[in-house]
Gaussian input, Z-matrix of N, CA and C with variables (Angstrom, degrees):
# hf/3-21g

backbone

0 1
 N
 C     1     B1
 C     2     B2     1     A1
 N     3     B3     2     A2     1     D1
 C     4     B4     3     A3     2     D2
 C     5     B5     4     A4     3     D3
 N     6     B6     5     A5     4     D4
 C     7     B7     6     A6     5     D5
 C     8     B8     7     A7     6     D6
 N     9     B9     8     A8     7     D7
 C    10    B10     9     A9     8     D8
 C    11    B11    10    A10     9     D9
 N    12    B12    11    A11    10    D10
 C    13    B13    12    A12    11    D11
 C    14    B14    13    A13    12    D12
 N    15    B15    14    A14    13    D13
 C    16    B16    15    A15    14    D14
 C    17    B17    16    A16    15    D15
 N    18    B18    17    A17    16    D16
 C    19    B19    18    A18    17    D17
 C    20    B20    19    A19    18    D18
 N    21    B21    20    A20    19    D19
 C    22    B22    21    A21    20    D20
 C    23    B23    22    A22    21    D21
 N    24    B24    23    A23    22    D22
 C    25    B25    24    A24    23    D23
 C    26    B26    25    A25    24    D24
 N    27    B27    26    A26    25    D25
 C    28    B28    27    A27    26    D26
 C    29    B29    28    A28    27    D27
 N    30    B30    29    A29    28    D28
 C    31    B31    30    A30    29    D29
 C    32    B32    31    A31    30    D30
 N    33    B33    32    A32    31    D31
 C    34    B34    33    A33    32    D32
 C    35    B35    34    A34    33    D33
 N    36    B36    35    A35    34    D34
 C    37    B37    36    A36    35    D35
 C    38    B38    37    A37    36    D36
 N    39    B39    38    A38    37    D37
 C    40    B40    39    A39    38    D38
 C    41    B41    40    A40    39    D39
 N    42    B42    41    A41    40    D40
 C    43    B43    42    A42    41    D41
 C    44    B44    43    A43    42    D42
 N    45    B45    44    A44    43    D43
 C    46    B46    45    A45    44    D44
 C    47    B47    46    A46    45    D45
 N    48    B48    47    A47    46    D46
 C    49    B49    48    A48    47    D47
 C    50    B50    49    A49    48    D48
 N    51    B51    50    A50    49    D49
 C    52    B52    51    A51    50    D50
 C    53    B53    52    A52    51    D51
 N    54    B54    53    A53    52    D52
 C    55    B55    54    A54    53    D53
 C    56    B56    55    A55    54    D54
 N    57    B57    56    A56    55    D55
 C    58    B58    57    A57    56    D56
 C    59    B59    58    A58    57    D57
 N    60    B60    59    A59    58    D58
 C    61    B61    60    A60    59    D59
 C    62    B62    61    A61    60    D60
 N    63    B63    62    A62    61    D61
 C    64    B64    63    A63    62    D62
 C    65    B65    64    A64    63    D63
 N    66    B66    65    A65    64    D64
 C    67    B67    66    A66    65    D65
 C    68    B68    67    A67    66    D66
 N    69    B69    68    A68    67    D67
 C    70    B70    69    A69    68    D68
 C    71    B71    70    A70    69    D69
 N    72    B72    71    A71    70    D70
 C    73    B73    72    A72    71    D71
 C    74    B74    73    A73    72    D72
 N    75    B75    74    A74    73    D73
 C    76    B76    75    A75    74    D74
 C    77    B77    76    A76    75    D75
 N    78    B78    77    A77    76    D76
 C    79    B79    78    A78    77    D77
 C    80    B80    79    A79    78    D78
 N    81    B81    80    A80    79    D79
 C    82    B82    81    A81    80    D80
 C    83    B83    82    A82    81    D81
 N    84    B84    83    A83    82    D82
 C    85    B85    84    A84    83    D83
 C    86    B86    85    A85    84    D84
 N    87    B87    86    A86    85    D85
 C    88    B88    87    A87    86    D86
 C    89    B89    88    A88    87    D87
 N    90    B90    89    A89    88    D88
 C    91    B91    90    A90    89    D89
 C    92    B92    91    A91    90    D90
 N    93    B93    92    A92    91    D91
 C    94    B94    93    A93    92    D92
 C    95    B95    94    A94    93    D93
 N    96    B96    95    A95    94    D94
 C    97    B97    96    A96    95    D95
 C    98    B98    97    A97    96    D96
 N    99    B99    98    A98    97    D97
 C   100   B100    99    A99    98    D98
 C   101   B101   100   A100    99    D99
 N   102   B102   101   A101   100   D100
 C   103   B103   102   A102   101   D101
 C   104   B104   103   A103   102   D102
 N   105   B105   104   A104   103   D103
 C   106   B106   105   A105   104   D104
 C   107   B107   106   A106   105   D105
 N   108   B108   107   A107   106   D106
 C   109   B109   108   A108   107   D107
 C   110   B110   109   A109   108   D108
 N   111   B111   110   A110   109   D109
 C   112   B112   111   A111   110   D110
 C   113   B113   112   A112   111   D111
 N   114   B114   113   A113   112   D112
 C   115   B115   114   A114   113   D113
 C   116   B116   115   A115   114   D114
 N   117   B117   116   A116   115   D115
 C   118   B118   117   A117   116   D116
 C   119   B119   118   A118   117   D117
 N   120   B120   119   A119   118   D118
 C   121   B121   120   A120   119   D119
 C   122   B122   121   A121   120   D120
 N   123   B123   122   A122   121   D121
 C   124   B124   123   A123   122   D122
 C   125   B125   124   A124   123   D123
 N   126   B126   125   A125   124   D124
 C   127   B127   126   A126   125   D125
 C   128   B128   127   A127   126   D126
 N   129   B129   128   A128   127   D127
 C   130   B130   129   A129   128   D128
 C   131   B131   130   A130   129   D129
 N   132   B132   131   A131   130   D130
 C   133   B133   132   A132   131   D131
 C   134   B134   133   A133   132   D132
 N   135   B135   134   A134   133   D133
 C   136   B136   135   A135   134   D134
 C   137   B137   136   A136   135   D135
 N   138   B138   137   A137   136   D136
 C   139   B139   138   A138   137   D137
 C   140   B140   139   A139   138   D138
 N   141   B141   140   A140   139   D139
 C   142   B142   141   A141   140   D140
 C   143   B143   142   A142   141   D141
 N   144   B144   143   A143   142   D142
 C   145   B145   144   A144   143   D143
 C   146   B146   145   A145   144   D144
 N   147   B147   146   A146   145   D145
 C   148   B148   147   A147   146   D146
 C   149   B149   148   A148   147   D147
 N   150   B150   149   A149   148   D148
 C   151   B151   150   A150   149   D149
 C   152   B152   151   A151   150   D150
 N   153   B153   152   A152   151   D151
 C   154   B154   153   A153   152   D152
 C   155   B155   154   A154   153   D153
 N   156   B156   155   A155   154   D154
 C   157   B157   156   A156   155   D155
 C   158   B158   157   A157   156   D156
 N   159   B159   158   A158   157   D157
 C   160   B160   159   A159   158   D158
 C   161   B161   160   A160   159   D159
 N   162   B162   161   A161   160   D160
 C   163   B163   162   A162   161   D161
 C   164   B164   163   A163   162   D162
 N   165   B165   164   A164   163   D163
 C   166   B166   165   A165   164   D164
 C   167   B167   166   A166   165   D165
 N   168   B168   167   A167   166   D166
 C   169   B169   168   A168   167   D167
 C   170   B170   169   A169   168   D168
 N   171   B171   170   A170   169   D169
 C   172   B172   171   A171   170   D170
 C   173   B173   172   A172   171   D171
 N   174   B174   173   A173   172   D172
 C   175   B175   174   A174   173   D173
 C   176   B176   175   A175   174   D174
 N   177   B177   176   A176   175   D175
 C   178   B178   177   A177   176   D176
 C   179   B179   178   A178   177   D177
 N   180   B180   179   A179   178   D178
 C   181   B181   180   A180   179   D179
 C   182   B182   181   A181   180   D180
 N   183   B183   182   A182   181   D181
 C   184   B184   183   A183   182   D182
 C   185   B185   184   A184   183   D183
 N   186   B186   185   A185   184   D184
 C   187   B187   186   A186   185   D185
 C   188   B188   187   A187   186   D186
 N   189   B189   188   A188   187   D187
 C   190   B190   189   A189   188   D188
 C   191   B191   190   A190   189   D189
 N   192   B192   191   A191   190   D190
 C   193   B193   192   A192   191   D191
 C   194   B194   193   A193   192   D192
 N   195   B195   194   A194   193   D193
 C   196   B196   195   A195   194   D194
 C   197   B197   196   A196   195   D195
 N   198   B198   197   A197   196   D196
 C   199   B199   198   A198   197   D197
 C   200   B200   199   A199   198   D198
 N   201   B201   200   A200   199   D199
 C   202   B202   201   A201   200   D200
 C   203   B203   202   A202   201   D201
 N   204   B204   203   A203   202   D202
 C   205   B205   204   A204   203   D203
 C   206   B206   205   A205   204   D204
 N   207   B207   206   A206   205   D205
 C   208   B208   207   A207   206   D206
 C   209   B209   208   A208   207   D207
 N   210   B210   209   A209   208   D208
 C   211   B211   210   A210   209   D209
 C   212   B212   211   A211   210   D210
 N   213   B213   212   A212   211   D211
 C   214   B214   213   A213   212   D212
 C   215   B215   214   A214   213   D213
 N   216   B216   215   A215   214   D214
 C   217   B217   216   A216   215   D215
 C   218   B218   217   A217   216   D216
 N   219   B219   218   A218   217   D217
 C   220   B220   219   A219   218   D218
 C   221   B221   220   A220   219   D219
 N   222   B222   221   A221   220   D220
 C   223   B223   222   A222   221   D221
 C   224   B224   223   A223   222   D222
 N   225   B225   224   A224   223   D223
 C   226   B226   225   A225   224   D224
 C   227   B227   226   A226   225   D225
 N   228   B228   227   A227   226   D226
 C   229   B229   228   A228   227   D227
 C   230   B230   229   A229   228   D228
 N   231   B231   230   A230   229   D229
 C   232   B232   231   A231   230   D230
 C   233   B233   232   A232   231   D231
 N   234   B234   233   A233   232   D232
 C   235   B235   234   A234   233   D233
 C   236   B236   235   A235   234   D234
 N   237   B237   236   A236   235   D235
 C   238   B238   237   A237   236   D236
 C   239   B239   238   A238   237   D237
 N   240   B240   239   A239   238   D238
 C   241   B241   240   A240   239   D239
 C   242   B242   241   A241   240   D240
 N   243   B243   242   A242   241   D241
 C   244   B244   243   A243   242   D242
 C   245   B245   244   A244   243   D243
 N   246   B246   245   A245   244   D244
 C   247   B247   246   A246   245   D245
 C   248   B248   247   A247   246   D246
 N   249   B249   248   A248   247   D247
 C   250   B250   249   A249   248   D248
 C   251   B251   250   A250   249   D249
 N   252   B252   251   A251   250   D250
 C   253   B253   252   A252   251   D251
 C   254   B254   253   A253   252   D252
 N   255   B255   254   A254   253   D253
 C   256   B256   255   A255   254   D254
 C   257   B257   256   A256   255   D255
 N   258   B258   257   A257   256   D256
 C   259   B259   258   A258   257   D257
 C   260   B260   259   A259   258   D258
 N   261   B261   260   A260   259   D259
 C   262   B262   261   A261   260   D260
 C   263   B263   262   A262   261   D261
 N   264   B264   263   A263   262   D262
 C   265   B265   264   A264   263   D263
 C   266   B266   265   A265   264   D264
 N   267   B267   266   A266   265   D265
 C   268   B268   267   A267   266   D266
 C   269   B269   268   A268   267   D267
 N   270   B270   269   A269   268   D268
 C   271   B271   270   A270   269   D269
 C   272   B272   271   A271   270   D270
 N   273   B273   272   A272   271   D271
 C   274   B274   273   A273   272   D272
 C   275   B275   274   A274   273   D273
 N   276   B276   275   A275   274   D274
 C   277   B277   276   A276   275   D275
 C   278   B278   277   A277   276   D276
 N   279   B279   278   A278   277   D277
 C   280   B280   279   A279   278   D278
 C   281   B281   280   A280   279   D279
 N   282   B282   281   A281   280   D280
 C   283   B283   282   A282   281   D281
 C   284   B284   283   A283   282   D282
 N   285   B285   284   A284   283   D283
 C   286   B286   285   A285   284   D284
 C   287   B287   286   A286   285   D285
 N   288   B288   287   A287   286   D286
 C   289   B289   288   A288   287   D287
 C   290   B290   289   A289   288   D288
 N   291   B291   290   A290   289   D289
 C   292   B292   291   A291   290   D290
 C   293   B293   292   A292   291   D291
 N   294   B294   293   A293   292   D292
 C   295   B295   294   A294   293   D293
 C   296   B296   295   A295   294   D294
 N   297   B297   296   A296   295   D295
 C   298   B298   297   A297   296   D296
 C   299   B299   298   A298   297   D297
 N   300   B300   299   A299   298   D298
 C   301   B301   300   A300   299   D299
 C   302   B302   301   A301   300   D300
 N   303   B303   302   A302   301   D301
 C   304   B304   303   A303   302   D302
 C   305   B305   304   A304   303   D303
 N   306   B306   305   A305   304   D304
 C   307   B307   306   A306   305   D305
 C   308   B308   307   A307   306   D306
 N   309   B309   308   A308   307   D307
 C   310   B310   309   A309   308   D308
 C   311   B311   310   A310   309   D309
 N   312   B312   311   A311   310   D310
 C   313   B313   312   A312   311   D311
 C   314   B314   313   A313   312   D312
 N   315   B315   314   A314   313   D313
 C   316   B316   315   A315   314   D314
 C   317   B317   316   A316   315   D315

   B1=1.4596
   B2=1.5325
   B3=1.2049
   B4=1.2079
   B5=1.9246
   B6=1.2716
   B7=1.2365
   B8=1.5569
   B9=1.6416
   B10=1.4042
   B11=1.7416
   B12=1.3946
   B13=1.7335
   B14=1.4962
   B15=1.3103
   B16=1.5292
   B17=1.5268
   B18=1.2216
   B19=1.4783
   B20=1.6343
   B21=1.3430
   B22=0.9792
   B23=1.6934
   B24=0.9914
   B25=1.5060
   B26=2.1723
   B27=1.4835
   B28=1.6935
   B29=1.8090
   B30=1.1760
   B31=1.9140
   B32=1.4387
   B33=1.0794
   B34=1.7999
   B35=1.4802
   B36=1.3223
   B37=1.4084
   B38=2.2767
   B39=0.8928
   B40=1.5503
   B41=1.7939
   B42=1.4666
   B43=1.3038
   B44=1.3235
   B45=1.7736
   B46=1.8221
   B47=1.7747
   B48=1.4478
   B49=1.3960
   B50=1.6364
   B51=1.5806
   B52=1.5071
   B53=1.7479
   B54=1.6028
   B55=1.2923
   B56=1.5122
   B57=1.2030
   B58=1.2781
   B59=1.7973
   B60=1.6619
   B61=1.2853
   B62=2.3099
   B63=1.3019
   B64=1.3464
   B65=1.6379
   B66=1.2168
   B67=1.3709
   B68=1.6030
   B69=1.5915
   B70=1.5202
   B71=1.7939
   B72=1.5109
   B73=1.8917
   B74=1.6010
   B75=1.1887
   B76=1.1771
   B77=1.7019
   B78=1.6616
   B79=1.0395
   B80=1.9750
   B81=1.0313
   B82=1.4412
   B83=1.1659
   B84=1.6903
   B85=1.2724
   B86=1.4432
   B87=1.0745
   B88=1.7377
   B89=1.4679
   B90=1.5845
   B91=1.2532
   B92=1.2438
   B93=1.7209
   B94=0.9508
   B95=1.9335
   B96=1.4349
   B97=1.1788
   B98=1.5740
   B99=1.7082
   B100=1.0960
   B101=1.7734
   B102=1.1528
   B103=1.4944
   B104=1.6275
   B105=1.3986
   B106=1.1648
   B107=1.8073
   B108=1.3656
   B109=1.6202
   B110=1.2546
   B111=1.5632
   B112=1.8533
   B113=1.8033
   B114=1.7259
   B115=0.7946
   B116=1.6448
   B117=1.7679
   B118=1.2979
   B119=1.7495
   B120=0.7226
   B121=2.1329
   B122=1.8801
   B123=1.1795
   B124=1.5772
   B125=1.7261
   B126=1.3210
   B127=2.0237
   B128=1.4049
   B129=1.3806
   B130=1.6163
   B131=1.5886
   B132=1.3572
   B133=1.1159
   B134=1.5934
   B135=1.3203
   B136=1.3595
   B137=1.6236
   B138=1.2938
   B139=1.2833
   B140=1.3931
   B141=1.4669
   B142=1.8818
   B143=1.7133
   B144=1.1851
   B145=1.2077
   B146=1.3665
   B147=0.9730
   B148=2.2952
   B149=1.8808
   B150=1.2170
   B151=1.3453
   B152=1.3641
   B153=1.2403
   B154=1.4685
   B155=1.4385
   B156=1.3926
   B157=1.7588
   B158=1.5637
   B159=1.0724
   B160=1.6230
   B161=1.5701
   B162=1.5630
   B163=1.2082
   B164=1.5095
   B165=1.2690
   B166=1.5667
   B167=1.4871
   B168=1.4810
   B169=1.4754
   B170=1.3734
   B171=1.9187
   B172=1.4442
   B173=1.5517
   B174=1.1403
   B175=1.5445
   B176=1.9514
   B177=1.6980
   B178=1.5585
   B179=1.5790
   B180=1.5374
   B181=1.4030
   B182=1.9029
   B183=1.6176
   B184=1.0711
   B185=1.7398
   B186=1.7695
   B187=1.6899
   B188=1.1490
   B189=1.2147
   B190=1.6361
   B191=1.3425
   B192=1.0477
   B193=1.3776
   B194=1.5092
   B195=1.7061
   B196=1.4745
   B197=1.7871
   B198=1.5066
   B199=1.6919
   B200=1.4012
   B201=1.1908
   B202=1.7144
   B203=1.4941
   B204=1.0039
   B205=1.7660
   B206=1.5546
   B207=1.9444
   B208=1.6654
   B209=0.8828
   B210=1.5489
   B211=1.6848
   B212=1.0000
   B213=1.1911
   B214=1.5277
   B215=1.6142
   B216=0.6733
   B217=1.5309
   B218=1.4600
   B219=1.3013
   B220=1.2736
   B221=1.4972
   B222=1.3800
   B223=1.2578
   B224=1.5638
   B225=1.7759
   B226=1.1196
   B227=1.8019
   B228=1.8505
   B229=1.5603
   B230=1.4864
   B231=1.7523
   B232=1.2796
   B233=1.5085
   B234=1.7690
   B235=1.3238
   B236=1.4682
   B237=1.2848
   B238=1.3182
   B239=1.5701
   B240=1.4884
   B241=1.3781
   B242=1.5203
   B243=0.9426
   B244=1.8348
   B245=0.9443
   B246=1.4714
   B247=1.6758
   B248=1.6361
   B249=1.5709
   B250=1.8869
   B251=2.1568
   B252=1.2113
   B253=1.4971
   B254=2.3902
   B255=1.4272
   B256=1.5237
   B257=1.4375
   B258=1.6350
   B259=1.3039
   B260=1.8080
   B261=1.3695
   B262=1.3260
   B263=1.9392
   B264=1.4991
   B265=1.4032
   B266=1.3737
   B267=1.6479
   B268=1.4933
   B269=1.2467
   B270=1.3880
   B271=1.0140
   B272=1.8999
   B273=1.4558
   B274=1.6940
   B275=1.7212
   B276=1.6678
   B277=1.3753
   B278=1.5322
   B279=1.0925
   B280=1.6853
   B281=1.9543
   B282=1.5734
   B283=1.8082
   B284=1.1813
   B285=1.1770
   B286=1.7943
   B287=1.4449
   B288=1.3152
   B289=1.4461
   B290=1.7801
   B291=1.5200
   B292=1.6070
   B293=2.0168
   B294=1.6681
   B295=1.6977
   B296=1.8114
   B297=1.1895
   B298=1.7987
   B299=1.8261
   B300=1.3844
   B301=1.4009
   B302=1.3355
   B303=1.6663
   B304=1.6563
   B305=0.8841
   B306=1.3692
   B307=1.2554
   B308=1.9043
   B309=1.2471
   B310=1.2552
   B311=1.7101
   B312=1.3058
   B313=1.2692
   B314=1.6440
   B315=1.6556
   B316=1.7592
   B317=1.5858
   A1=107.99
   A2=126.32
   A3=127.18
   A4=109.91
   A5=111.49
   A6=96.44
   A7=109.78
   A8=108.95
   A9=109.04
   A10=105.05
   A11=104.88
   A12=108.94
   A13=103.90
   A14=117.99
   A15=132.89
   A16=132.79
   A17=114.98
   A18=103.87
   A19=86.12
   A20=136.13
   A21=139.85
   A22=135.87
   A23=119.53
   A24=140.99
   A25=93.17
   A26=95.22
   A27=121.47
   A28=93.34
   A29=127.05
   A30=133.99
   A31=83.98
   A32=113.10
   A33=113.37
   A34=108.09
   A35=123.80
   A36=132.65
   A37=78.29
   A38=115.56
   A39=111.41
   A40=97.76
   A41=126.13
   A42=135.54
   A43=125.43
   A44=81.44
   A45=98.19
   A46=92.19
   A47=132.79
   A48=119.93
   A49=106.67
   A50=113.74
   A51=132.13
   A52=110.46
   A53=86.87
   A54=130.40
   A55=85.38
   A56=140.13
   A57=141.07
   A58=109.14
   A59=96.95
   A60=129.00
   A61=97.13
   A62=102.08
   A63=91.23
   A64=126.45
   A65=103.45
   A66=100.20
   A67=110.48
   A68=100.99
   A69=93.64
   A70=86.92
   A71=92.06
   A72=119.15
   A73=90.00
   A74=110.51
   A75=123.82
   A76=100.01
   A77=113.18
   A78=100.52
   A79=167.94
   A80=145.98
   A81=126.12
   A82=84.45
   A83=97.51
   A84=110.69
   A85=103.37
   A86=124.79
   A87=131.22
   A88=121.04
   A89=96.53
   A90=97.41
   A91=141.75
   A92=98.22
   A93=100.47
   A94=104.90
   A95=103.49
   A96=111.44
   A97=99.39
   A98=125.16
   A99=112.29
   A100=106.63
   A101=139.77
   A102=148.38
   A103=105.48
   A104=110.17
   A105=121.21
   A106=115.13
   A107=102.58
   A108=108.94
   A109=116.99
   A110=110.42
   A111=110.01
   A112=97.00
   A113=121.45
   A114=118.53
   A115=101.76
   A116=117.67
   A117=144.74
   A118=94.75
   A119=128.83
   A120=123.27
   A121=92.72
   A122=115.63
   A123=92.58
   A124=116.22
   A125=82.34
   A126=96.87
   A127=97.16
   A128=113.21
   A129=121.15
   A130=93.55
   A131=149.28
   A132=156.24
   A133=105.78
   A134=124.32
   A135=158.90
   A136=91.29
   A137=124.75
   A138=118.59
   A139=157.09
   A140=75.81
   A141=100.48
   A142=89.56
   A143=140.67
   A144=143.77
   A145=99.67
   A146=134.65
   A147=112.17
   A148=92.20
   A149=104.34
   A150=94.41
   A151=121.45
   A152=128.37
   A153=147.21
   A154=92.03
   A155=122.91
   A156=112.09
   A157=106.40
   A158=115.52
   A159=127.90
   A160=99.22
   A161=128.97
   A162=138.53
   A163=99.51
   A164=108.58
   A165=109.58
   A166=103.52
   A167=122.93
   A168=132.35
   A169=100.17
   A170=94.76
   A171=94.35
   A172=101.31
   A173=135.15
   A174=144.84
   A175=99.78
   A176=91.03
   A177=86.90
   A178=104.90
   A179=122.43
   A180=127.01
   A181=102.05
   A182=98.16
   A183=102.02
   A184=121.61
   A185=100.67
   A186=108.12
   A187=116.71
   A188=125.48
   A189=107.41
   A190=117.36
   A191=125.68
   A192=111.79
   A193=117.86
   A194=111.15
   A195=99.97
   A196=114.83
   A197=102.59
   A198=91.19
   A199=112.68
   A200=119.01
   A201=121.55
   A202=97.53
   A203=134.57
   A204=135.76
   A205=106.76
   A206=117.09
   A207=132.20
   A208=100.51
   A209=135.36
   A210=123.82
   A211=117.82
   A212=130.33
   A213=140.75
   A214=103.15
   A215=157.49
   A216=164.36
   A217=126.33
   A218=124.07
   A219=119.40
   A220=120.19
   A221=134.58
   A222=140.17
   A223=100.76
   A224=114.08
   A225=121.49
   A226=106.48
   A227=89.27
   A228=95.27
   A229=94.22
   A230=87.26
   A231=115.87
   A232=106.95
   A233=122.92
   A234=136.99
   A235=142.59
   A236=124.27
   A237=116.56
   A238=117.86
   A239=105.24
   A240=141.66
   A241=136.10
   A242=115.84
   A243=116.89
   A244=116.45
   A245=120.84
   A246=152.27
   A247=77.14
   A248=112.28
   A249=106.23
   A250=86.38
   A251=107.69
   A252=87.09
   A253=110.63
   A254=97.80
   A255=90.76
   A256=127.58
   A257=96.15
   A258=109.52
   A259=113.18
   A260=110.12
   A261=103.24
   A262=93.42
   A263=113.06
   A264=123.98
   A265=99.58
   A266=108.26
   A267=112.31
   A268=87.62
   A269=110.60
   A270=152.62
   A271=148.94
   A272=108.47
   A273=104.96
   A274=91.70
   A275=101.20
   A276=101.10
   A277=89.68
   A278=111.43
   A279=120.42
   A280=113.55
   A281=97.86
   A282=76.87
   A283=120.65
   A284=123.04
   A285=124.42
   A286=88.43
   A287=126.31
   A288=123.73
   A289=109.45
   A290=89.90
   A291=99.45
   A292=109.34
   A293=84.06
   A294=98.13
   A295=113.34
   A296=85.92
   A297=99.39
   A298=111.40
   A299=95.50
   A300=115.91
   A301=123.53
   A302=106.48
   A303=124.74
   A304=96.85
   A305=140.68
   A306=150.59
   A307=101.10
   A308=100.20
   A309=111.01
   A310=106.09
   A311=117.61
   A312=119.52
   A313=147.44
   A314=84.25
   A315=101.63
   A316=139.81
   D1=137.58
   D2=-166.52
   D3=-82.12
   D4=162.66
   D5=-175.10
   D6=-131.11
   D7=125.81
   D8=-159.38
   D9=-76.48
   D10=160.31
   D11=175.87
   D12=-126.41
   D13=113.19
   D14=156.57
   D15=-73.90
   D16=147.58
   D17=-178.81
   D18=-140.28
   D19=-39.18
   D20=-177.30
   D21=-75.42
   D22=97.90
   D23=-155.21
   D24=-23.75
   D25=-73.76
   D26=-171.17
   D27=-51.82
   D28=-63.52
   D29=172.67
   D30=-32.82
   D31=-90.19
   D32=-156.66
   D33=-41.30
   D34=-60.35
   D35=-151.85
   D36=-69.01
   D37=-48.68
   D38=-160.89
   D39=-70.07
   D40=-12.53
   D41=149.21
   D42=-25.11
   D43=-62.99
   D44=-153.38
   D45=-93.98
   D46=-25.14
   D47=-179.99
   D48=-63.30
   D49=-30.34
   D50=164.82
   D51=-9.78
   D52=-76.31
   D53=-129.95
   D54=-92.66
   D55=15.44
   D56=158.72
   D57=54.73
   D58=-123.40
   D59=-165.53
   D60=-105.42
   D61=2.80
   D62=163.67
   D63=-93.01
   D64=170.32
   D65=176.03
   D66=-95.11
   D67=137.97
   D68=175.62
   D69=-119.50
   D70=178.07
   D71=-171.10
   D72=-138.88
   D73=126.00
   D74=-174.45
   D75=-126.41
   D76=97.49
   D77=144.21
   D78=-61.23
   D79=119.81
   D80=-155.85
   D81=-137.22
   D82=126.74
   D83=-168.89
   D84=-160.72
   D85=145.69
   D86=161.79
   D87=-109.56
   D88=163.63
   D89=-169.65
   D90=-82.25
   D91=-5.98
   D92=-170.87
   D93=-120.74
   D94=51.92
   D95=-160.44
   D96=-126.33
   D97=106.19
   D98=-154.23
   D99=-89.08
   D100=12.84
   D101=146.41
   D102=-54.09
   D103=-59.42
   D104=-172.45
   D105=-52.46
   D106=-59.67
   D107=159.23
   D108=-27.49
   D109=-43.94
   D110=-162.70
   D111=-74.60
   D112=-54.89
   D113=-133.70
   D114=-94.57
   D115=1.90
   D116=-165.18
   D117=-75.93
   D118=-77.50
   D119=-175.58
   D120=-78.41
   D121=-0.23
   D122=157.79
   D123=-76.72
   D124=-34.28
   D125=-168.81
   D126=-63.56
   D127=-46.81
   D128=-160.36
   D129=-73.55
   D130=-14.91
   D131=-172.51
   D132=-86.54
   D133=-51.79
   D134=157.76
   D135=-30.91
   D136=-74.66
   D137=176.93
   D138=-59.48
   D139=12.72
   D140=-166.35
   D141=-124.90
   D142=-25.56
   D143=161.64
   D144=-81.10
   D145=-58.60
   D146=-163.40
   D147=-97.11
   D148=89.01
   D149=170.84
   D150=-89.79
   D151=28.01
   D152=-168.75
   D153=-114.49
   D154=-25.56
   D155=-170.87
   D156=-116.27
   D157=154.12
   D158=-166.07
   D159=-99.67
   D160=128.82
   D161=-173.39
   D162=-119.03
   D163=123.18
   D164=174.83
   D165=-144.82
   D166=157.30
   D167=-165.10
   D168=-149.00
   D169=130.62
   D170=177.36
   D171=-118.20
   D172=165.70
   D173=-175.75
   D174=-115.22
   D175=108.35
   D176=-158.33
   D177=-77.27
   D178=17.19
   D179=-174.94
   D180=-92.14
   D181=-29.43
   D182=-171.41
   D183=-94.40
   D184=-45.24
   D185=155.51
   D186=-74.04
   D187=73.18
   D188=160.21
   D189=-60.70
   D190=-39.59
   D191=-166.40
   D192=-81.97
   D193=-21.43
   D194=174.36
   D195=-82.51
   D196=-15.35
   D197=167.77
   D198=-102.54
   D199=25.30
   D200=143.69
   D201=-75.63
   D202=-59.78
   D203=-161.39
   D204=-46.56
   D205=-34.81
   D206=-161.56
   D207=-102.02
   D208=-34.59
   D209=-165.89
   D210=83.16
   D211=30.41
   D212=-160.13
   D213=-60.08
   D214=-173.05
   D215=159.83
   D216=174.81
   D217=-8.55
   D218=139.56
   D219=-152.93
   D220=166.20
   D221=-148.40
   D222=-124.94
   D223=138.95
   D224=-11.13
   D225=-78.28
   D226=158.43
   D227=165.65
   D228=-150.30
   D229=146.70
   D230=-171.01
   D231=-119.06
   D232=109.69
   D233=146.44
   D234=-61.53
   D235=79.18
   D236=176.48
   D237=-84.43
   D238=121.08
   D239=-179.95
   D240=-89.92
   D241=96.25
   D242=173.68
   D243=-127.63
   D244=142.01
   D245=179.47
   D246=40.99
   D247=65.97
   D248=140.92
   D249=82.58
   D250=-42.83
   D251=-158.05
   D252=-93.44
   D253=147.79
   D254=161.44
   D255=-71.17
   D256=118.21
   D257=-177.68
   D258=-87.72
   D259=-40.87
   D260=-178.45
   D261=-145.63
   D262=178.30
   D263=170.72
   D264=-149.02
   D265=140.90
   D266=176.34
   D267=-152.40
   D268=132.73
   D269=154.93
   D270=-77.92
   D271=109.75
   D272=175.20
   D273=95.20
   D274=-162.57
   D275=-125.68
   D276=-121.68
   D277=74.99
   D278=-175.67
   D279=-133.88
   D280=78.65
   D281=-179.37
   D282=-85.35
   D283=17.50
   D284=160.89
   D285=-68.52
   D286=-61.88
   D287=-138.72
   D288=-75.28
   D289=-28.75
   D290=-170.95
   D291=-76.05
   D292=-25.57
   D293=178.43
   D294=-61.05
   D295=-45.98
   D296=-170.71
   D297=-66.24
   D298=-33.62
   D299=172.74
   D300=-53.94
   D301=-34.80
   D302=174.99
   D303=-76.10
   D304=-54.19
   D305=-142.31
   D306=-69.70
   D307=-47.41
   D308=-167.97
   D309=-69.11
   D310=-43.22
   D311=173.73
   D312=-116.46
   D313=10.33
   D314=153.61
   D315=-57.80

């Protein structure tokens, strides 16, 4: 499943009204963040296996304003989202950990 990239506050938020009663994983990540590199075609890998969950990535150089809304504070971080609200946050550069994490709430 392909995974959309937002930069635009209203795009994203019109994302997640989308995306109903599924769970999405919202990556925030920069580019020039070399964790992020590693864990970037893991995520996109991630999305072709849970095709029940919505994978989207924001570039926090470029959304500022939607990772003002998350609190982002360090990269990578991963938001899982339902009906609009944060359900969980995981953090840094672990895709076992981030995998099991889907697993648990897909």
């Amino acid at each position: 499943m392909p995974v959309a990239e937002y930069a635009l506050k209203d795009e994203f938020d019109e994302a997640l009204k989308a995306a109903g009663n599924k769970l999405v994983v919202v990556d925030f990540f920069a580019t020039w963040c070399g964790p992020c590199k590693i864990m970037g075609p893991k995520f996109h890998k991630m999305s072709d296996e849970f095709t029940n969950v919505i994978f989207i990535k924001v570039d926090v150089d470029e959304g500022e304003e939607i990772v003002q809304n998350y609190e982002v504070r360090v990269m990578p971080t991963f938001c899982f989202i339902k009906n609009g609200e944060t359900i969980y946050t995981f953090e840094g550069n672990n895709p076992d950990g981030l995998k099991e994490a889907i697993q648990q709430r897909a």
